[in-house]
C-alpha positions as CSV (number, residue, x, y, z in Angstrom):
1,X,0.0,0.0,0.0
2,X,1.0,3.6,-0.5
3,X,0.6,5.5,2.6
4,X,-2.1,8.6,2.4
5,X,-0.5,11.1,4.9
6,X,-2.7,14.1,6.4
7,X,0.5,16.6,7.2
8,X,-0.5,19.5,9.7
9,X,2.4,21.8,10.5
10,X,3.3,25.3,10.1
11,X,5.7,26.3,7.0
12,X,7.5,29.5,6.3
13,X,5.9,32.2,6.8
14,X,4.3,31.3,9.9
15,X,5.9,32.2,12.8
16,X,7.6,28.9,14.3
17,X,11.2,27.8,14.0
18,X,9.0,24.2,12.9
19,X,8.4,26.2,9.2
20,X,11.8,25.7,8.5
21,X,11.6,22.0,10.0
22,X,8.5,20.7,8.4
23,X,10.4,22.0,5.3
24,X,13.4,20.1,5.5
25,X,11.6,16.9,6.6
26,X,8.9,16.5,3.8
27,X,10.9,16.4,0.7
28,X,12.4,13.2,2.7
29,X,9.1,12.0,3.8
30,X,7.5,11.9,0.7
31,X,9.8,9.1,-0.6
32,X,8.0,7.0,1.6
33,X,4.5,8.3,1.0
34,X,1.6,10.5,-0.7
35,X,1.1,13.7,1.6
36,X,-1.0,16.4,1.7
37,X,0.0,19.3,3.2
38,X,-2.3,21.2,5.5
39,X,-1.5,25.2,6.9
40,X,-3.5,27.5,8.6
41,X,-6.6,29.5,7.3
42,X,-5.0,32.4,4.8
43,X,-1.7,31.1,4.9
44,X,-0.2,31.0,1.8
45,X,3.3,29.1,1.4
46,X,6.4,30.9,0.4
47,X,8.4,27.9,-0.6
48,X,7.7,27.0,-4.2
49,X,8.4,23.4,-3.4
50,X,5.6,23.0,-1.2
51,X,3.3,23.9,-4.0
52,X,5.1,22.0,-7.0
53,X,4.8,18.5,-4.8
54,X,2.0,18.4,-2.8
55,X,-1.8,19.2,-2.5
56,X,-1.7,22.1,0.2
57,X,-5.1,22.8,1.9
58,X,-6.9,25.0,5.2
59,X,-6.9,22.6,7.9
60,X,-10.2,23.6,8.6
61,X,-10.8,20.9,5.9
62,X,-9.4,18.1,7.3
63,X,-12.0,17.0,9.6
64,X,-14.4,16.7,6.8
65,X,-11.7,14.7,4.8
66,X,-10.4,12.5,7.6
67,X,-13.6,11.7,8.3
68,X,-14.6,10.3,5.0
69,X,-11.3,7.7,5.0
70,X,-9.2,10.2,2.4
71,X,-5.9,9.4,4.7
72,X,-4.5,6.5,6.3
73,X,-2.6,8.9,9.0
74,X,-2.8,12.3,10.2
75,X,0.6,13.8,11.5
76,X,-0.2,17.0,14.3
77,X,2.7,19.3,14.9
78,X,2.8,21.1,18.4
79,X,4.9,23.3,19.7
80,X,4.7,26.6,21.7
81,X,3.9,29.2,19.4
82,X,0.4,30.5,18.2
83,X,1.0,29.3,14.5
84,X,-0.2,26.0,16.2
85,X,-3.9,27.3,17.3
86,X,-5.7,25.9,13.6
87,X,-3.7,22.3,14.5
88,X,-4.4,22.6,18.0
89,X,-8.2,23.3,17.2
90,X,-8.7,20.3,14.7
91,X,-6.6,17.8,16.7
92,X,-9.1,17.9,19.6
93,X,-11.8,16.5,17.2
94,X,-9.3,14.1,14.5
95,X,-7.5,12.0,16.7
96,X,-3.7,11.9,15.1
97,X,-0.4,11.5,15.6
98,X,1.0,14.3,17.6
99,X,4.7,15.3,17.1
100,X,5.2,17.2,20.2
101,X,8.4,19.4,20.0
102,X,7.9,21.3,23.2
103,X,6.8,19.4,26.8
104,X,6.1,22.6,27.9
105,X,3.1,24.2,26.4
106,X,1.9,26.6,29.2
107,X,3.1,29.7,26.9
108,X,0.6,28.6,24.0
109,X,-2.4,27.9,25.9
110,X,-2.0,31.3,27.7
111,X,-2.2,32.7,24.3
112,X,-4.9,30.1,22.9
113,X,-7.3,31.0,26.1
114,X,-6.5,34.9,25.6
115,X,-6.9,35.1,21.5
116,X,-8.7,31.9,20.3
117,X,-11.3,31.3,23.2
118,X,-10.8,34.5,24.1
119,X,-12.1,34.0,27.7
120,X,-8.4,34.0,29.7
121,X,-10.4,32.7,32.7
122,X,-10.6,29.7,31.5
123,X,-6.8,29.6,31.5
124,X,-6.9,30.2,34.8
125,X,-9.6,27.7,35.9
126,X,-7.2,25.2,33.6
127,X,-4.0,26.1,36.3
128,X,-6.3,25.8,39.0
129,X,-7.8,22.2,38.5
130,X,-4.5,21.0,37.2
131,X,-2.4,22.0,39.4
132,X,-4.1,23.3,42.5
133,X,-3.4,26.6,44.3
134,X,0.0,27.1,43.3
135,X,-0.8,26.5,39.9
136,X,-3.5,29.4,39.7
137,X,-1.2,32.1,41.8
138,X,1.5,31.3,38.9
139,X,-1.4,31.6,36.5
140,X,-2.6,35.2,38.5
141,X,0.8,36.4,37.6
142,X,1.5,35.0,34.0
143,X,-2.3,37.1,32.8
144,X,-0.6,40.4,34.4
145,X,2.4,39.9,32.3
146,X,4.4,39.0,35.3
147,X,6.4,36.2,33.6
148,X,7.6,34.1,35.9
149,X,10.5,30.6,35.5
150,X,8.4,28.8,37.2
151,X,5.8,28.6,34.7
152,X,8.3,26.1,33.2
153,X,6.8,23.7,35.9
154,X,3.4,23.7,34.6
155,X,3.6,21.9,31.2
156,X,0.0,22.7,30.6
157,X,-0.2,19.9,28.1
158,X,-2.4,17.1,29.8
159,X,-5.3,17.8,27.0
160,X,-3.0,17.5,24.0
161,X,-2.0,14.1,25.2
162,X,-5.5,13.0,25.9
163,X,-6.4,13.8,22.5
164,X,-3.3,12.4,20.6
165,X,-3.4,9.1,19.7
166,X,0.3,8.5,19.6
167,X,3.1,10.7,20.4
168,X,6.6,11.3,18.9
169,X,9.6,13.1,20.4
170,X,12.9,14.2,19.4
171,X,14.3,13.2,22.6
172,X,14.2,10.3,25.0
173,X,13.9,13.0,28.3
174,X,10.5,13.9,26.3
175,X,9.2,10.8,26.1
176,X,10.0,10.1,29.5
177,X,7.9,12.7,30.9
178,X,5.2,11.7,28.1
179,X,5.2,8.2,29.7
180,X,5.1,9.6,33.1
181,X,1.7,11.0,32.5
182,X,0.7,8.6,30.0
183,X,2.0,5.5,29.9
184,X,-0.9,3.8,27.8
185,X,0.2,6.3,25.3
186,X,2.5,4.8,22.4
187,X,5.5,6.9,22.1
188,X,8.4,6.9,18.9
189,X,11.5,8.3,19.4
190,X,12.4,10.0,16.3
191,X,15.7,12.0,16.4
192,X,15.5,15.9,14.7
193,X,17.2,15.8,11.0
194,X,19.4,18.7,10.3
195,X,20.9,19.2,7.0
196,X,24.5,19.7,7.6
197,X,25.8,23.1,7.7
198,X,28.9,23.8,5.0
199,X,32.4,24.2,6.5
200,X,33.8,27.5,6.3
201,X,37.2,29.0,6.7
202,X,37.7,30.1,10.1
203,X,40.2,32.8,9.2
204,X,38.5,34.0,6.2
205,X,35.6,34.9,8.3
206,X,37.2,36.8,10.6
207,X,38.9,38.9,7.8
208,X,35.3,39.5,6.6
209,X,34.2,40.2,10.1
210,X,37.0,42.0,10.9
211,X,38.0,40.5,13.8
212,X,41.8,39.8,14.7
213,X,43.2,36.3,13.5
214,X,44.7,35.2,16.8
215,X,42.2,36.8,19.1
216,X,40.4,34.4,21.7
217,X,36.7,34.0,21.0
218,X,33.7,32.9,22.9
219,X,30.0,33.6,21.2
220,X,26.7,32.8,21.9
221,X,23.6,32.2,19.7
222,X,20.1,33.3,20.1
223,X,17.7,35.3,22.4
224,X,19.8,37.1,25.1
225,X,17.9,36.2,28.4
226,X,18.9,35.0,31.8
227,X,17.9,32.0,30.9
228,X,20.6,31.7,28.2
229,X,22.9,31.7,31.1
230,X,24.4,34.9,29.9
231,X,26.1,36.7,33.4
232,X,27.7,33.1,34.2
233,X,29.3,33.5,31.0
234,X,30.2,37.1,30.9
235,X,31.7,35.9,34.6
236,X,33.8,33.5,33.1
237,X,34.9,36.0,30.0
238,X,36.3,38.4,33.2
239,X,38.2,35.2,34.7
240,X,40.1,34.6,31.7
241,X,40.6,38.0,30.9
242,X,42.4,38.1,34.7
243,X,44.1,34.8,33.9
244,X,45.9,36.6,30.8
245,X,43.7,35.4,28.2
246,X,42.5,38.2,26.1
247,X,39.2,36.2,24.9
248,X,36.1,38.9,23.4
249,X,33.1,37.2,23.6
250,X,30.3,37.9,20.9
251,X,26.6,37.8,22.1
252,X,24.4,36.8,18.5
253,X,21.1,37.8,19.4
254,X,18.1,39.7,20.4
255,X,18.2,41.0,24.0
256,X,15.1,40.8,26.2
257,X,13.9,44.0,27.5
258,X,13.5,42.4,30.7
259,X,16.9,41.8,31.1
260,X,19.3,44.2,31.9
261,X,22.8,42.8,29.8
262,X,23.9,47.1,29.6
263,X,24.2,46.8,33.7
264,X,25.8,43.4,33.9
265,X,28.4,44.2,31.1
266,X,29.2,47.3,33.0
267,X,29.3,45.5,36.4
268,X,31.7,43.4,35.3
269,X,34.0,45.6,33.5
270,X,33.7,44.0,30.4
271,X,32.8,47.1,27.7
272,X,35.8,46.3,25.5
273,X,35.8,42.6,25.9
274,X,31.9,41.8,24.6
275,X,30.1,42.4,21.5
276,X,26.5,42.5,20.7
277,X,25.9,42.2,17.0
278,X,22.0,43.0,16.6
279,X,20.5,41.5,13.7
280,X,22.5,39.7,11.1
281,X,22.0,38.2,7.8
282,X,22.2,34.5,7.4
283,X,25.8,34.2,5.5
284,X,27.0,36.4,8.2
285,X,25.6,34.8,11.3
286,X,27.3,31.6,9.4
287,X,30.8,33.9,9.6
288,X,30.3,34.5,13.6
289,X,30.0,30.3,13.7
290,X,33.4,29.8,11.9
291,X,34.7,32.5,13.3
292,X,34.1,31.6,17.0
293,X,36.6,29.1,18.9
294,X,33.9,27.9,21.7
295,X,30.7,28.4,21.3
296,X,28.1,28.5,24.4
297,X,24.5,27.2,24.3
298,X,23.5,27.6,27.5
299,X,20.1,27.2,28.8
300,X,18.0,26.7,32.0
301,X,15.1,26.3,32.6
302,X,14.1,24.5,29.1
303,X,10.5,23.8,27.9
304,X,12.0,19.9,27.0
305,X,12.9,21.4,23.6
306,X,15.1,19.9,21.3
307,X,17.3,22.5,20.0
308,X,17.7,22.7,16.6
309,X,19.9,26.1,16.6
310,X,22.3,23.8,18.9
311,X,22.6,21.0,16.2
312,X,23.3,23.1,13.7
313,X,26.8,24.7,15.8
314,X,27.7,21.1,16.0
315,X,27.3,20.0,12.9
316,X,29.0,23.0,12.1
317,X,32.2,21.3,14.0
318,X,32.1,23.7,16.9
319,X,33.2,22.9,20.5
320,X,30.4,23.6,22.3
321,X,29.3,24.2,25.6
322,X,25.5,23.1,26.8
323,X,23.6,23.2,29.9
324,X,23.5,19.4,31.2
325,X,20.0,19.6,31.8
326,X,16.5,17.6,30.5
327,X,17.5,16.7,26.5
328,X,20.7,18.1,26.6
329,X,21.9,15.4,28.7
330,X,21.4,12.7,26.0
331,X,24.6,14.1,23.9
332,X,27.4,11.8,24.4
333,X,30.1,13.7,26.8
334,X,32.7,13.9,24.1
335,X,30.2,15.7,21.6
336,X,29.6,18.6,23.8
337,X,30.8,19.7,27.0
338,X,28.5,19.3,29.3
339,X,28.1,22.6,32.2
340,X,25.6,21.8,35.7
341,X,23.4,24.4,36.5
342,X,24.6,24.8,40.5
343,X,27.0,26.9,42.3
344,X,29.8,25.6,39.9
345,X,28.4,26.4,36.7
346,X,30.6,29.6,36.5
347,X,33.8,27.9,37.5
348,X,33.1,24.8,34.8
349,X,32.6,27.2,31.9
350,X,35.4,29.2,32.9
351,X,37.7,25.4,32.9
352,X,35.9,24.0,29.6
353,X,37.0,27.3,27.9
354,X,40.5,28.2,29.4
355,X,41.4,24.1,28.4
356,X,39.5,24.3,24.7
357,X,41.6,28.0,24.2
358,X,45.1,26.8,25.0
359,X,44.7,23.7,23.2
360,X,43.8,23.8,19.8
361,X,44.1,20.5,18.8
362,X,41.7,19.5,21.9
363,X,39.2,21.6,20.3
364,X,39.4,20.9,17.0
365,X,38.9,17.2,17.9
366,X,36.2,18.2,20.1
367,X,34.7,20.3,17.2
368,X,35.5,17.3,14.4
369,X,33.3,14.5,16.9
370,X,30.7,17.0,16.9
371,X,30.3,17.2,13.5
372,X,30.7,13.0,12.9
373,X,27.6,12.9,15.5
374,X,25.4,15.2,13.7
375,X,26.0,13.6,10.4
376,X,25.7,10.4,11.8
377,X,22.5,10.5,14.1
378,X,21.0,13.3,13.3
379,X,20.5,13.1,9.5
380,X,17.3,13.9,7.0
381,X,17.1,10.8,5.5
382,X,17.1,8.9,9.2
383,X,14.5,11.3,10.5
384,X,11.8,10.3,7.6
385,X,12.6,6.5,8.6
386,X,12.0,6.7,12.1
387,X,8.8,8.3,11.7
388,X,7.4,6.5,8.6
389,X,8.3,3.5,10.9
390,X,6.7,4.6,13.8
391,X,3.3,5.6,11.7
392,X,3.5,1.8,10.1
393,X,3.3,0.9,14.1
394,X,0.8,2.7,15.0
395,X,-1.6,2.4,12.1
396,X,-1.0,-1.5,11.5
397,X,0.8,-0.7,8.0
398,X,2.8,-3.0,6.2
399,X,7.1,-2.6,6.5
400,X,7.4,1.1,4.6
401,X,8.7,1.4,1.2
402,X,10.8,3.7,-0.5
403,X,8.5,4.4,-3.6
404,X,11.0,7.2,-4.6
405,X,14.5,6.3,-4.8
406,X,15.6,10.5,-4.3
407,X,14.2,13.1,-2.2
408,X,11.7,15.3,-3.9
409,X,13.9,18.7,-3.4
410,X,17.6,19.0,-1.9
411,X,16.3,21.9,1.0
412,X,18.2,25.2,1.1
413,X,20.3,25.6,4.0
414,X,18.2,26.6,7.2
415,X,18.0,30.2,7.8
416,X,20.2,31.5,10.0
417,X,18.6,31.1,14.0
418,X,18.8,34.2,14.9
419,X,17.6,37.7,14.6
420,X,17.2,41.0,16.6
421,X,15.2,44.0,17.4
422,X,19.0,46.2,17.6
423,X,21.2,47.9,15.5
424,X,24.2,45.5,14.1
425,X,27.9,45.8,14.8
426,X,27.1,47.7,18.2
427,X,29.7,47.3,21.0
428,X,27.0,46.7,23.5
429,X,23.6,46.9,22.7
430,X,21.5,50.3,22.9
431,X,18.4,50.9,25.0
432,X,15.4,49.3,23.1
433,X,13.1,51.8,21.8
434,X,9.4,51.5,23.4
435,X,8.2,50.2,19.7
436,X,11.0,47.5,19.8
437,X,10.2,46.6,24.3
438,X,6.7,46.7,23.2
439,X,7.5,43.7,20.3
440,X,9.9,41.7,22.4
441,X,7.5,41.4,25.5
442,X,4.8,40.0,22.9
443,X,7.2,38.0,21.0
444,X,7.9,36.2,25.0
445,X,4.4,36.5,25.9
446,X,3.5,34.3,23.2
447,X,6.7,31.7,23.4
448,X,8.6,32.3,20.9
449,X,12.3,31.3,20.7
450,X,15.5,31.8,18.5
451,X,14.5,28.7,16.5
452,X,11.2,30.9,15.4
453,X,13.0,32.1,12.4
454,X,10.0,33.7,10.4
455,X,8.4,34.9,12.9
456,X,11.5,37.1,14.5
457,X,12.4,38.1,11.0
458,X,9.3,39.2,9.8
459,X,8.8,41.2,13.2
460,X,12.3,42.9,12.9
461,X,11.3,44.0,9.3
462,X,8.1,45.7,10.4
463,X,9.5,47.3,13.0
464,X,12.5,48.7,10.7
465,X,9.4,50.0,8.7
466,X,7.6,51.6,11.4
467,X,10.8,53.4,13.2
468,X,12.0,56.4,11.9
């Protein structure tokens, strides 16, 4: 039999960094089976691909189709951004397969209760009979903006379990939790294809960046929050600075209003040594990657995401440092270098990086494993056999078939996973104007991440055209 595949995912340009996975996935997919493609009301695809292979409908339709026998599966993504409220809407009533790339959904039903149901108290009675007092005092806060960590305790995502009828993750920490809640639930591990970023030159992108050749470099990725771990790293740029190392360390990424990175640069005495580069095209944020000797992708607390903005440093060859917390656990130690979130968190990043500066070689290797794991475990190809496989589970089909021998499209190279409300090339970032605060509280408010490409892209454009 030849598989009939209901598809339901966001794709470029609505605002979740899954666009740009759904994207790179199907082409793969689709050697395996006949899908059709549905997007939310109105949207209207921007990759020509999508329309040259597949049938693309309004998910509104599905029900009516699904219901008649027109598919032999129905594929749910879910994550926590608002380009998931048509999916979410429809998977309550077509039971499907939900791939679920955030355990942590409390950001997206805030903002379904507040702009779909439009009736916020019901988010609040939700906290209240889930999780008791506590959870409605943490809900009291989150509807007066009052955005708190510890909403990352409150998965809000019991409903989207009862109404999947299988679940995949991209990590076994995921599915762990999954079983924990459900354990009648059948769960498939299916681990997050990437394609593999290109090599470039290390020293040639510094001579376009104009940085020094033999300068020491540490660099971050992605939304600047506390969360990112962002003072325990500037803490261990000022140790290494008064070890004798003259490391800079460049931050790539938006800065959250919220979060004061002016005062802590200043507090630290670290004007000369950091470098926050506001928004930057894709072939250049590709340039800070080669360019950088370790890079840092801290993070804590997580929603149980995995990240796909990490993958794509490794696979770049990178020595990387990670949080060692929830899915970040599962790399193997000598892919990433792996920092605890306690009182030595400072003191290990500031040893990973003052070992991976003075030797080279170390790093390199480091970098080169990296690389060899990504390409290995992490692939396209893979990813559209462990879930074709896991649908033939579920669904009772026969052992899948290639019924194409080549991928429908090689994808483009993601975009780049970051963007930025600020000015580029700026030594440290400027005050945000109240246009730009006003964005970046609604772009938190509503969940979304460095890995939302579109979404932060499209925002920083409009803004650019709005500000004089």
């Amino acid at each position: 039999m030849t598989p009939r595949i209901a598809y339901c995912s966001p794709v470029n340009p609505a605002p979740s960094g899954i666009s740009d996975y759904s994207e790179e996935l199907l082409p793969y997919l689709a050697q395996y089976a006949e899908i059709t493609l549905f997007v939310e009301d109105g949207l209207r695809p921007t990759n020509p691909q999508l329309g040259r292979h597949f049938t693309i409908l309004s998910i509104r339709k599905l029900e009516r189709l699904a219901w008649r026998g027109a598919f032999d599966a129905v594929i749910y993504h879910m994550g926590n951004s608002p380009a998931h409220a048509g999916i979410w809407k429809v998977a309550q009533r077509v039971p499907g397969v939900i791939v679920l790339h955030d355990f942590v959904l409390h950001h997206f039903m805030l903002w379904y209760a507040a702009n779909v149901q439009r009736d916020v108290q019901r988010y609040v009675a939700m906290m209240r009979a889930r999780y008791g007092a506590e959870g409605e005092h943490i809900a009291q806060l989150m509807i007066r903006s009052r955005f708190s960590e510890a909403a990352f305790s409150f998965p809000c995502n019991e409903d989207v379990l009862a109404a999947a009828r299988a679940v995949v993750g991209h990590s076994r920490y995921l599915l762990e939790r999954v079983a924990a809640l459900r354990p009648d639930l059948p769960r498939g591990h299916v681990p997050m294809g990437v394609p593999l970023p290109p090599l470039i030159d290390r020293n040639e992108a510094r001579q376009r960046l104009g940085i020094p050749l033999e300068q020491p470099l540490l660099a971050t990725f992605g939304h600047i929050n506390a969360w990112k771990r962002i003072e325990p790293t500037l803490r261990a740029l000022a140790v290494l600075r008064s070890e004798g190392i003259d490391a800079h360390c460049v931050l790539v990424g938006s800065v959250s209003p919220n979060y004061d990175l002016k005062s802590v640069i200043q507090r630290l005495g670290l004007q000369a040594a950091v470098t926050v580069t506001g928004y930057v095209e894709r072939a250049q944020f590709e340039d800070y990657v080669a360019a950088t000797d370790v890079c840092l992708n801290l993070r804590y607390p997580t929603a149980g995401e995995t990240s796909a903005s990490l993958l794509r440093l490794l696979g770049a060859g990178k020595p990387t440092l990670v949080s060692a917390v929830d899915a970040f656990c599962e790399l193997p130690p000598d892919v990433a270098a792996q920092v605890d979130v306690d009182a030595s968190e400072t003191d290990l990043i500031v040893a990973y990086c003052r070992r991976l500066l003075r030797d080279p070689a170390l790093a390199a290797a480091l970098g080169a494993r990296a690389r060899a794991y990504v390409a290995a475990n992490h692939t396209l190809p893979g990813a559209a056999r462990a879930l074709i496989g896991f649908l033939a589970e579920v669904y009772g089909w026969p052992a899948p078939r290639l019924l194409r021998a080549e991928p429908l499209w090689d994808p483009a190279p993601p975009l780049a996973a970051v963007t930025t409300l600020a000015s580029p090339a700026q030594p440290v970032a400027s005050p945000p104007s109240l246009l730009v605060q006003a964005a970046a509280r609604a772009a938190a408010e509503i969940g979304l991440t460095e890995d939302d490409t579109a979404a932060l892209r499209s925002l920083a454009a409009r803004i650019a055209e709005l500000e004089p």
